[in-house]
TIKOL-505417 format. One line per 5 residues: number of its first residue (from 1); their letters; for each residue x, y, z of C-alpha. Coordinates in steps of 0.1 Angstrom, whole numbers, plus 5000, padded with zeros to 4 digits. Each point is the difference from the previous one (the first is absolute). Layout:
NUM = a = X,Y,Z ~ ...
//
This chain:
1 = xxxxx = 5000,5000,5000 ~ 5013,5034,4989 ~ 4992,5030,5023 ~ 5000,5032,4986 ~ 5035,5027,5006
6 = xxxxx = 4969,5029,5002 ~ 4984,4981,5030 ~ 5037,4985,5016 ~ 5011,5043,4998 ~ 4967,5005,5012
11 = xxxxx = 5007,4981,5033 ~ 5029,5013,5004 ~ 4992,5038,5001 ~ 4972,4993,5023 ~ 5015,4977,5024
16 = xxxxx = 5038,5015,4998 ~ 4986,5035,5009 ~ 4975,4984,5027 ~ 5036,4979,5013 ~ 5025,5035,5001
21 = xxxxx = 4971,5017,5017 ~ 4998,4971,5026 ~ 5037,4996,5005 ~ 5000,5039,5007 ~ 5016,5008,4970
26 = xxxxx = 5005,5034,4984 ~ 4969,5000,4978 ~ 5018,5013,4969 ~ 5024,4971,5000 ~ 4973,4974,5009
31 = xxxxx = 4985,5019,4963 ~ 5036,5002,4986 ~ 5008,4959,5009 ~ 4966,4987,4992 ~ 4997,5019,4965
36 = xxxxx = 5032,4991,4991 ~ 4994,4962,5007 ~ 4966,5001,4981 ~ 5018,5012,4971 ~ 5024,4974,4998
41 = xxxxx = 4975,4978,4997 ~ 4987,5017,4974 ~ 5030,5013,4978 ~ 5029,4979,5012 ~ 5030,5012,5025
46 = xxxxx = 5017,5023,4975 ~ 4970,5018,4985 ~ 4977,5001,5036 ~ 5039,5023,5015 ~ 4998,5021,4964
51 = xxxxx = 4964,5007,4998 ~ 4992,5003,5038 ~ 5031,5028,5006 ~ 4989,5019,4967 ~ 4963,5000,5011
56 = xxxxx = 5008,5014,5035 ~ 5026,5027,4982 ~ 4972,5011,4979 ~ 4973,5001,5032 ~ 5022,5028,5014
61 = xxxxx = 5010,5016,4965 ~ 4974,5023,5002 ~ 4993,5039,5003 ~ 4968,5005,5022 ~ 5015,4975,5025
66 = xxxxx = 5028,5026,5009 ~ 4969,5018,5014 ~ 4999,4974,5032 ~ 5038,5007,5010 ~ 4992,5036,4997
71 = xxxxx = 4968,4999,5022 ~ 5017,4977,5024 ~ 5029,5025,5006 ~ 4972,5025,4999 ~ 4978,4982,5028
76 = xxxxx = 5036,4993,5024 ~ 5005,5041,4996 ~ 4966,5008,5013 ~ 5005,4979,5030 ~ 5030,5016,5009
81 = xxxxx = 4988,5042,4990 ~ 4971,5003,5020 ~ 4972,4997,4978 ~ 4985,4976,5021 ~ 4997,5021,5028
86 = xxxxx = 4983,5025,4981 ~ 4975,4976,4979 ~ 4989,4989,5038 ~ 4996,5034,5010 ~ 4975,5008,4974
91 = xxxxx = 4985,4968,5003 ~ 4990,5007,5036 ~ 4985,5033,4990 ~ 4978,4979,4972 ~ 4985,4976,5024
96 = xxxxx = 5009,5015,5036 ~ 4965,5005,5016 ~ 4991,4960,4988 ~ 4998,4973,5028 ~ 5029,4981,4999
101 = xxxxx = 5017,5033,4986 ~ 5038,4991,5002 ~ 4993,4962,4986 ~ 4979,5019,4972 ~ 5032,5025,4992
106 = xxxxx = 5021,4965,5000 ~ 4977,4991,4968 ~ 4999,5029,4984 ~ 5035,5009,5004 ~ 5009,4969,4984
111 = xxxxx = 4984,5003,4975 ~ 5010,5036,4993 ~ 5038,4985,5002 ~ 4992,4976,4977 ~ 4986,5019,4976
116 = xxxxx = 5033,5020,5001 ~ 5022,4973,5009 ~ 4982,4968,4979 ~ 5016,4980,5026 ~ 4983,4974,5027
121 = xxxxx = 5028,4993,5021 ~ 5014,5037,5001 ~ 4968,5013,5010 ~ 4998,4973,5030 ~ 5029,5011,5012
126 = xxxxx = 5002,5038,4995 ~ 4961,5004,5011 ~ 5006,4975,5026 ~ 5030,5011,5019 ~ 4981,5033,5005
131 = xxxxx = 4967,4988,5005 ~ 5006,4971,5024 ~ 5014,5018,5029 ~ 4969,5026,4998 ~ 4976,4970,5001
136 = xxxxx = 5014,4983,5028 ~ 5004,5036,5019 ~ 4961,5008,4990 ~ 4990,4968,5019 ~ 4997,4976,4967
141 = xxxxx = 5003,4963,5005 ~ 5038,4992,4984 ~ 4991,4971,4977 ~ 4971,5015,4992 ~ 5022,5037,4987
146 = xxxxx = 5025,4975,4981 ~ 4969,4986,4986 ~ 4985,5028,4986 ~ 5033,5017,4985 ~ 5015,4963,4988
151 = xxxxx = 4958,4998,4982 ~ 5002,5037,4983 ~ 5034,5001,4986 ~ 4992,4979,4971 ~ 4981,5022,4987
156 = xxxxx = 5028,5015,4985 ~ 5005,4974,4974 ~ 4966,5012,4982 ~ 5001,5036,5005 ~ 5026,5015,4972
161 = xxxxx = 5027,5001,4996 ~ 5003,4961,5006 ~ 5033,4977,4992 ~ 4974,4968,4996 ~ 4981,5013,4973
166 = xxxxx = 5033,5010,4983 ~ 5008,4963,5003 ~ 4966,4991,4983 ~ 5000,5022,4977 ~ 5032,4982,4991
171 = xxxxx = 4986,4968,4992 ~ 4965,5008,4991 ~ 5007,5027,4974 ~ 4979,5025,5009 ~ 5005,5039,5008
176 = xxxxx = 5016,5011,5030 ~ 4980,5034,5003 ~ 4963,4979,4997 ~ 5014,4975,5027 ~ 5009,5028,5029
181 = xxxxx = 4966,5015,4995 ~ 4985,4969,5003 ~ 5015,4995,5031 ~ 4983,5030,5016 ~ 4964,4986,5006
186 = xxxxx = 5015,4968,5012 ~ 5023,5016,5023 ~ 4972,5021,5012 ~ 4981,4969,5006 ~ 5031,4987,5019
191 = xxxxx = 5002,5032,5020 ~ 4962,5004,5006 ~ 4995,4966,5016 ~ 5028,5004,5026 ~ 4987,5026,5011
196 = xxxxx = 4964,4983,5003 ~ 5018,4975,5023 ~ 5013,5029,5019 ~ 4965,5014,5004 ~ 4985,4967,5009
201 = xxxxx = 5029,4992,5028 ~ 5004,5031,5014 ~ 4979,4993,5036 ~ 5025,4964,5001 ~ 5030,5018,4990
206 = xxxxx = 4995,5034,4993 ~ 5014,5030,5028 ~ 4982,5028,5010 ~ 4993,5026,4977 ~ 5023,5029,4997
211 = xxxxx = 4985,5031,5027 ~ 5023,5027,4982 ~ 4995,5004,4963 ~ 5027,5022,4973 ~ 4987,5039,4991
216 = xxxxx = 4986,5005,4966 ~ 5035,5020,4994 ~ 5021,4966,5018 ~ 4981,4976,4979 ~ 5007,5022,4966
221 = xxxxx = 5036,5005,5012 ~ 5003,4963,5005 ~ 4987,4991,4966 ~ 5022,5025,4981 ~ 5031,4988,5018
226 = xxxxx = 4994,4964,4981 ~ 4988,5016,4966 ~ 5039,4999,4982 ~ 4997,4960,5014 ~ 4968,4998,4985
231 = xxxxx = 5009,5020,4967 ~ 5024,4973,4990 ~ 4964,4981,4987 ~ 4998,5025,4981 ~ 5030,5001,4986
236 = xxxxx = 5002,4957,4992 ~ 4967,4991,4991 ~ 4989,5038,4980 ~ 5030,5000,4982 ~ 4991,4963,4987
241 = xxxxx = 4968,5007,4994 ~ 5008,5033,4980 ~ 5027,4981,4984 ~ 5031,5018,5011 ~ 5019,4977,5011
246 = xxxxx = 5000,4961,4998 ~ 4991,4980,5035 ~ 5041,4996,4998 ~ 5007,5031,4999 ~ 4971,5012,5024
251 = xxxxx = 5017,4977,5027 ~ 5037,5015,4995 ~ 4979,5037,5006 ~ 4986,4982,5030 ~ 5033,4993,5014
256 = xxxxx = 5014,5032,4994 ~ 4972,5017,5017 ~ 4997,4983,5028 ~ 5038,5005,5008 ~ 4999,5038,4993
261 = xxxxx = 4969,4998,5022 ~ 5017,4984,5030 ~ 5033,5018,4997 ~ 4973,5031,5003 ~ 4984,4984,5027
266 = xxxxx = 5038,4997,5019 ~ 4991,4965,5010 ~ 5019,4984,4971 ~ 5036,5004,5002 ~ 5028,4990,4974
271 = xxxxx = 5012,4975,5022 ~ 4965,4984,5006 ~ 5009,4994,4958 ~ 5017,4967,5005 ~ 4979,4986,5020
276 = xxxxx = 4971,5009,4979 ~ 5017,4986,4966 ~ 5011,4967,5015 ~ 4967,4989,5011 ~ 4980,5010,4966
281 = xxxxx = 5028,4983,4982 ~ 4992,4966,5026 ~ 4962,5004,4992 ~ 5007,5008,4967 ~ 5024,4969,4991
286 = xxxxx = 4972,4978,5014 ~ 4973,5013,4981 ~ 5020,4994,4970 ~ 5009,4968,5002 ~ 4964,4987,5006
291 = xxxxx = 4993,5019,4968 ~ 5027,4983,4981 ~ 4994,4963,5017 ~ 4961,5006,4994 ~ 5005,5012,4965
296 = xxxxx = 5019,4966,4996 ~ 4974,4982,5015 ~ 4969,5017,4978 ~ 5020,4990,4966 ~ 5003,4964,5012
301 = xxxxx = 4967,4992,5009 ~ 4987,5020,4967 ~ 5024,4976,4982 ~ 4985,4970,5019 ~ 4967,5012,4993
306 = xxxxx = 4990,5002,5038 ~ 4976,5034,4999 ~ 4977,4980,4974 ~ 5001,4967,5024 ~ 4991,5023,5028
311 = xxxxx = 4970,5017,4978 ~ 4989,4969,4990 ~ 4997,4987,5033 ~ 4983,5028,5015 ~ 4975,5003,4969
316 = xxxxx = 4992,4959,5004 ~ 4990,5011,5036 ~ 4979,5031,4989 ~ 4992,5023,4972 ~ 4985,5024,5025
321 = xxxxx = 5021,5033,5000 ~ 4995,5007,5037 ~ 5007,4966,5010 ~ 5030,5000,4983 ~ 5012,5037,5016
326 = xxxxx = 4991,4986,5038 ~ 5017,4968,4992 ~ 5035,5022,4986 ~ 4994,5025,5030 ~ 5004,4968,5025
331 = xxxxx = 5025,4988,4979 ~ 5017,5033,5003 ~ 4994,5007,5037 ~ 5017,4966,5007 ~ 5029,5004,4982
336 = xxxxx = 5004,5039,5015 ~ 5002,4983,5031 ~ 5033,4984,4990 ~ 5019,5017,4973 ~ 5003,5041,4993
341 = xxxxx = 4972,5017,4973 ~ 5031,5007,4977 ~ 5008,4965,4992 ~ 4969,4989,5005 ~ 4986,5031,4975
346 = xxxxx = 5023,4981,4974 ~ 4995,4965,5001 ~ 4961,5007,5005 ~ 4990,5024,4977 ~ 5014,4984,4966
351 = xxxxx = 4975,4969,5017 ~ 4967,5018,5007 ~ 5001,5029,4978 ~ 4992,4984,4969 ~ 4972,4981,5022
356 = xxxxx = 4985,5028,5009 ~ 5003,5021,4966 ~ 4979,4972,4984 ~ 4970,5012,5021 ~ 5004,5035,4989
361 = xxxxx = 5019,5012,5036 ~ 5025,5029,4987 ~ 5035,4995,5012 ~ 5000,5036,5022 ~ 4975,4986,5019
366 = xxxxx = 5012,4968,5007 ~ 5035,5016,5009 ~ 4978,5019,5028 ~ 4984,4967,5012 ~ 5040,4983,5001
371 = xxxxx = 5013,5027,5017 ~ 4976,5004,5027 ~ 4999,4961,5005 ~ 5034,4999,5000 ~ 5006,5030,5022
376 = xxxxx = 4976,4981,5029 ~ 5030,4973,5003 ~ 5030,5024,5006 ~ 4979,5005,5037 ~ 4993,4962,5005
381 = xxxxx = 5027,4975,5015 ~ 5022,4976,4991 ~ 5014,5023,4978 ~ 4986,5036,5000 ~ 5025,5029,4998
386 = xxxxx = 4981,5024,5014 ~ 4988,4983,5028 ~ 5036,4992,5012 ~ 5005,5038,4995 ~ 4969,5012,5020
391 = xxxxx = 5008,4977,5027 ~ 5035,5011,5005 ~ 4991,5030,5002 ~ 4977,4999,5025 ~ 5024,4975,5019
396 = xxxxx = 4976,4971,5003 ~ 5005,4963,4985 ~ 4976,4998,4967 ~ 4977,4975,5023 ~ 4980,5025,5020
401 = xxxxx = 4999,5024,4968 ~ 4984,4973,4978 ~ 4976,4995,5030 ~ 4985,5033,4993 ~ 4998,4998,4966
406 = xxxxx = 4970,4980,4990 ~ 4975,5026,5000 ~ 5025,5021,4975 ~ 5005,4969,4976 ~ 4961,4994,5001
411 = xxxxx = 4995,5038,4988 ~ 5026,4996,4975 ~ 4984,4971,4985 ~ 4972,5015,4997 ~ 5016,5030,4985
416 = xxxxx = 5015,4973,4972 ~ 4967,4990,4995 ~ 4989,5031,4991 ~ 5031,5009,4976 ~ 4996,4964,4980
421 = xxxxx = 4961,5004,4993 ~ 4995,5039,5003 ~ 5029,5011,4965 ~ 4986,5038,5003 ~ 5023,5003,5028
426 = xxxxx = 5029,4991,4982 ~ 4989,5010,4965 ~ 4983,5033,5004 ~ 5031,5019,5008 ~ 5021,4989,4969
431 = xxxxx = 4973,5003,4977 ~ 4988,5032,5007 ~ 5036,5015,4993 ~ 5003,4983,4971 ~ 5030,4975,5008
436 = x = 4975,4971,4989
//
């Protein structure tokens, strides 16, 4: 009996990722080993070393991924300049006669550095070393503050600028500028039902409200002190939108703002410079190696002819379109659990998005629907980033933090829920401006 190469590579990828994983190995070289060894089988020793190092050259060869070193650098400055600080500041003003007023300015300060920033795990930690001590001072339970900062910071990853859609943009083909304003309703969503949580826990967990409240002429003074943080929205997405600038070159303005802005600020010093440039380089030499492995990985199983086993499967089961989206969602939420939304963006996406094009679903929107899913997992354990942040900044284990976020994953679920089946949320803002 002859089995199939397509079905042995096929094994290989799935079980050889699911093996690295469990041995605790990096998750680009669990990628990296298992693709490699699929390919053998399929091409033969020589060819699989050839083909697999030219296909992970060319995953990296390209312009609009320089953007995600840029907005990294760009995220690692703001931490260190102060923009946090400010964004906070303003958030309290926004939301500072709500119950639960300081856990609401965690939220919405998140997402504010996000949207600046386009970063989860910086926005974790700038928001979060600020916030925390506040919380626990105003009389919040501590799990319950790491909770709600380590729950809000993803929002970051939908509101624009954001390195994930850069990396699905990548491997979906589809414009940059359409996919950030996607992201907005989304990571409005994201934003909106943390807060709801916030509202509904506040008599468990929630302090006493605030007594003394900011001046008209505080408040106003407060807000303009974070406008030139703010402005550099303006700057990234407009000029993309206009067309001034490519999202490459909108990300090297980024970083160039947000250095003269913390110089300005006098809480970014040349010697902080180092520092700053060695960790973006880390992050940065990470990122790109899941892109290269992962871009390795998508060519092999095209070349084995996996994405039309997998739709073939999934159609046998169903032809109903939103069974079909809850069963990838699970899918999706699962494997977010385990492995980061960047490598999982690009082994998925060359999988289900042909899937879900057959039933008419338009590629921004489903890059909405991946991204939030996605973006749940970075806050769930064994493996999420940003809960590791949040809970090391708080200086808790993760245990008693993932205690106290149930109620947040329920809301966010439900949040998902509505982005997969409501596409106005995702769709309305690209095609009004015309980038559909």
């Amino acid at each position: 009996m002859t089995v199939d190469p397509s079905t042995i590579a096929a094994l290989i990828l799935l079980f050889g990722i699911l093996a690295g994983i469990a041995l605790g190995m990096p998750i680009a070289v669990g990628i990296g080993l298992s693709t490699l060894a699929a390919a053998v089988v399929l091409l033969g020793p020589d060819r699989a070393v050839l083909t697999t190092s030219q296909r992970m050259f060319t995953g990296i060869n390209s312009f609009p991924l320089l953007a995600i070193p840029l907005f990294v650098l760009a995220g690692s400055l703001m931490n260190s300049g102060g923009i946090a600080t400010r964004l906070i500041d303003a958030a309290k003003v926004l939301v500072g006669r709500m119950p639960s007023s300081l856990a609401a300015t965690n939220v919405v300060a998140n997402g504010l550095f996000g949207a600046v920033s386009g970063a989860a795990v910086a926005a974790a930690a700038a928001v979060g070393t600020v916030t925390q001590p506040r919380m626990v001072q105003e009389g919040y339970n501590r799990p319950y503050a790491a909770a709600v900062n380590v729950a809000s910071a993803p929002a970051g990853m939908l509101i624009p600028p954001s390195n994930t859609f850069i990396v699905y943009s990548l491997v979906s083909s589809t414009s940059i500028a359409a996919l950030f304003m996607a992201g907005v309703g989304p990571g409005l969503v994201w934003v909106l039902a943390c807060i709801a949580v916030v509202m509904v826990m506040h008599k468990k967990y929630g302090a006493p409200p605030a007594t003394e409240h900011p001046t008209i002429g505080q408040s106003l003074l407060t807000v303009w002190r974070a406008v030139p943080s703010l402005f550099m929205i303006v700057i990234v997405v407009g000029g993309i939108l206009i067309g001034w600038f490519t999202p490459t070159e909108s990300a090297a303005i980024a970083v160039v703002y947000t250095l003269v802005l913390g110089l300005l600020y006098r809480e970014m010093t040349v010697g902080n410079l180092p520092k700053v440039l060695l960790d973006s380089a880390r992050t940065t030499a990470i990122v790109m190696l899941l892109v290269g492995v992962s871009s390795a990985l998508s060519w092999v199983m095209s070349f084995a002819r996996i994405p039309r086993l997998v739709s073939d499967a999934l159609l046998g089961l169903t032809t109903n379109p939103q069974v079909i989206l809850i069963l990838m969602m699970i899918i999706l939420l699962v494997v977010g659990t385990f492995m980061d939304p960047t490598p999982a963006i690009l082994i998925f996406t060359p999988i289900f998005l042909p899937i879900v094009s057959e039933f008419g679903i338009h590629p921004v929107h489903f890059g909405a629907i991946i991204v939030y899913n996605l973006s749940v997992g970075v806050i769930t354990p064994p493996v999420g980033n940003v809960l590791f942040v949040g809970a090391r900044v708080a200086g808790l284990r993760i245990e008693p933090v993932v205690a106290k976020l149930g109620w947040f994953l329920l809301a966010l679920f439900i949040g998902l829920l509505i982005v997969v089946f409501v596409p106005f949320l995702s769709m309305w803002l690209p095609t009004t401006l015309g980038l559909i």
